[in-house]
C-alpha positions as CSV (number, residue, x, y, z in Angstrom):
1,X,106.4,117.5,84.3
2,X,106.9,114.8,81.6
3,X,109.5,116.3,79.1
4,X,108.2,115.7,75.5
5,X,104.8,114.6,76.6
6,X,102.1,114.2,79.2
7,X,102.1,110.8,79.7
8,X,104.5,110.4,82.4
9,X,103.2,113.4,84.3
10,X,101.6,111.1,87.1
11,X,105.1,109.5,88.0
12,X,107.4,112.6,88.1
13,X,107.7,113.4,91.9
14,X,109.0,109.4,91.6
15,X,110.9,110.2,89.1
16,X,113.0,112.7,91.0
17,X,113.2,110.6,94.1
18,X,114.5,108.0,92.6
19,X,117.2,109.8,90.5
20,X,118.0,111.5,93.4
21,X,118.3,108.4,95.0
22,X,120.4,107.3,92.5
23,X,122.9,110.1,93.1
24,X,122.9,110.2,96.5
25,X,123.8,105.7,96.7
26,X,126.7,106.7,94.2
27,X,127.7,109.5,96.0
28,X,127.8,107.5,99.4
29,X,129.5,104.5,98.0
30,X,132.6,106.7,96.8
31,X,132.7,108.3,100.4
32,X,132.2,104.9,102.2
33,X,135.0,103.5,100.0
34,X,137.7,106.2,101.5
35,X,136.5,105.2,105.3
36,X,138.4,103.5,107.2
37,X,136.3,100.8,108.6
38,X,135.6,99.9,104.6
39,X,135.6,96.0,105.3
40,X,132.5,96.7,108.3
41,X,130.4,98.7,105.2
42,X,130.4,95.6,102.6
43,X,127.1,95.0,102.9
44,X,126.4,98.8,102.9
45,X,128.4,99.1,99.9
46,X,127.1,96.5,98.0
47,X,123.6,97.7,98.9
48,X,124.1,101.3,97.7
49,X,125.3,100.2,94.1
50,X,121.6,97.9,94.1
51,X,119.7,100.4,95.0
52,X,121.5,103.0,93.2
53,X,120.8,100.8,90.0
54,X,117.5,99.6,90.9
55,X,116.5,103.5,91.4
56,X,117.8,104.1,87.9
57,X,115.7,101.6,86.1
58,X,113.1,103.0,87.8
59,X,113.5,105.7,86.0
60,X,113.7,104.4,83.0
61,X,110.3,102.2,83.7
62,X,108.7,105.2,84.4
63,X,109.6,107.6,81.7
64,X,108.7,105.2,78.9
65,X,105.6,104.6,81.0
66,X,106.0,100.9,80.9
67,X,103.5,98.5,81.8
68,X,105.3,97.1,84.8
69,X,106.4,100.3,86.3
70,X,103.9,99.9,89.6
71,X,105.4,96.4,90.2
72,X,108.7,97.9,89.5
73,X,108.6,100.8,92.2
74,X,107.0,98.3,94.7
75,X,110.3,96.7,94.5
76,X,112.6,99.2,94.5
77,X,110.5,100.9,97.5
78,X,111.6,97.5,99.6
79,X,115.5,98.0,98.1
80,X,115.2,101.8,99.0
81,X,114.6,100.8,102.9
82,X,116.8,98.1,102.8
83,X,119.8,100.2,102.2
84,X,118.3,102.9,104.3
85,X,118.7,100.7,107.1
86,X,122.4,99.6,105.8
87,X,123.4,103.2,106.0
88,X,121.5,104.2,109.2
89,X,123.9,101.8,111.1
90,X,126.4,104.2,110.0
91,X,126.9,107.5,112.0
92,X,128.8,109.8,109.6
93,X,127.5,112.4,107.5
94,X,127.3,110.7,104.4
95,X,125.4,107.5,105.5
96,X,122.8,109.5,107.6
97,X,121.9,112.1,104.4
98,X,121.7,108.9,101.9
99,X,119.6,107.1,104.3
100,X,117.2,110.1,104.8
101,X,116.8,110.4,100.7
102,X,115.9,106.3,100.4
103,X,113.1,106.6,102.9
104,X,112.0,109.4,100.6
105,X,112.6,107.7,97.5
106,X,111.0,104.3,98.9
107,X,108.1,106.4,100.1
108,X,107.5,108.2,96.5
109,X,107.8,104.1,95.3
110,X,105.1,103.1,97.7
111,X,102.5,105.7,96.3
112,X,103.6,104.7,92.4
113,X,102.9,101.0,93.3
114,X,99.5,101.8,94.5
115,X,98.6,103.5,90.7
């Protein structure tokens, strides 16, 4: 749960998601770079560094429990299956794991926006 306090407890399984999410839209933009159909993943590319950021000030929202963080994870759950969609287009390994973990971390978003 939260770290150094309580307070946070109610957003941690979004927490996770979306720093996993984070990881996994880095991860997958390094490995798209080295493909060799690079100039057919712009959009894909440019998508996983958004949501790769978006997901990280998530994180941040959440852990300092700020005011906006419901708002905040509405958005990023629409990001999150936006570049799900960009990487499910793609059929390599790579793509097809990162897409699976932004239709989780868009899913843990949708619950947080709800709060």
């Amino acid at each position: 749960m939260g770290i150094v306090t309580k307070a946070t407890d109610k957003y941690q399984s979004c927490i996770v998601a979306c720093a996993k999410c984070t990881q996994a839209c880095y991860e997958c933009f390094t490995a798209c770079l080295n493909e060799p159909d690079l100039n057919e993943r712009k959009k894909c590319v440019s998508m996983l560094v958004e949501c790769a950021m978006m997901c990280q000030m998530s994180v941040s929202m959440m852990s300092m429990n700020g005011q906006f963080s419901a708002q905040h994870c509405q958005l990023c759950a629409q990001i999150c299956e936006a570049c799900a969609q960009e990487c499910a287009m793609f059929k390599d390994e790579h793509c097809k794991k990162c897409a699976d973990i932004c239709k989780i971390c868009a899913d843990e978003c949708k619950k947080m926006a709800v709060m």
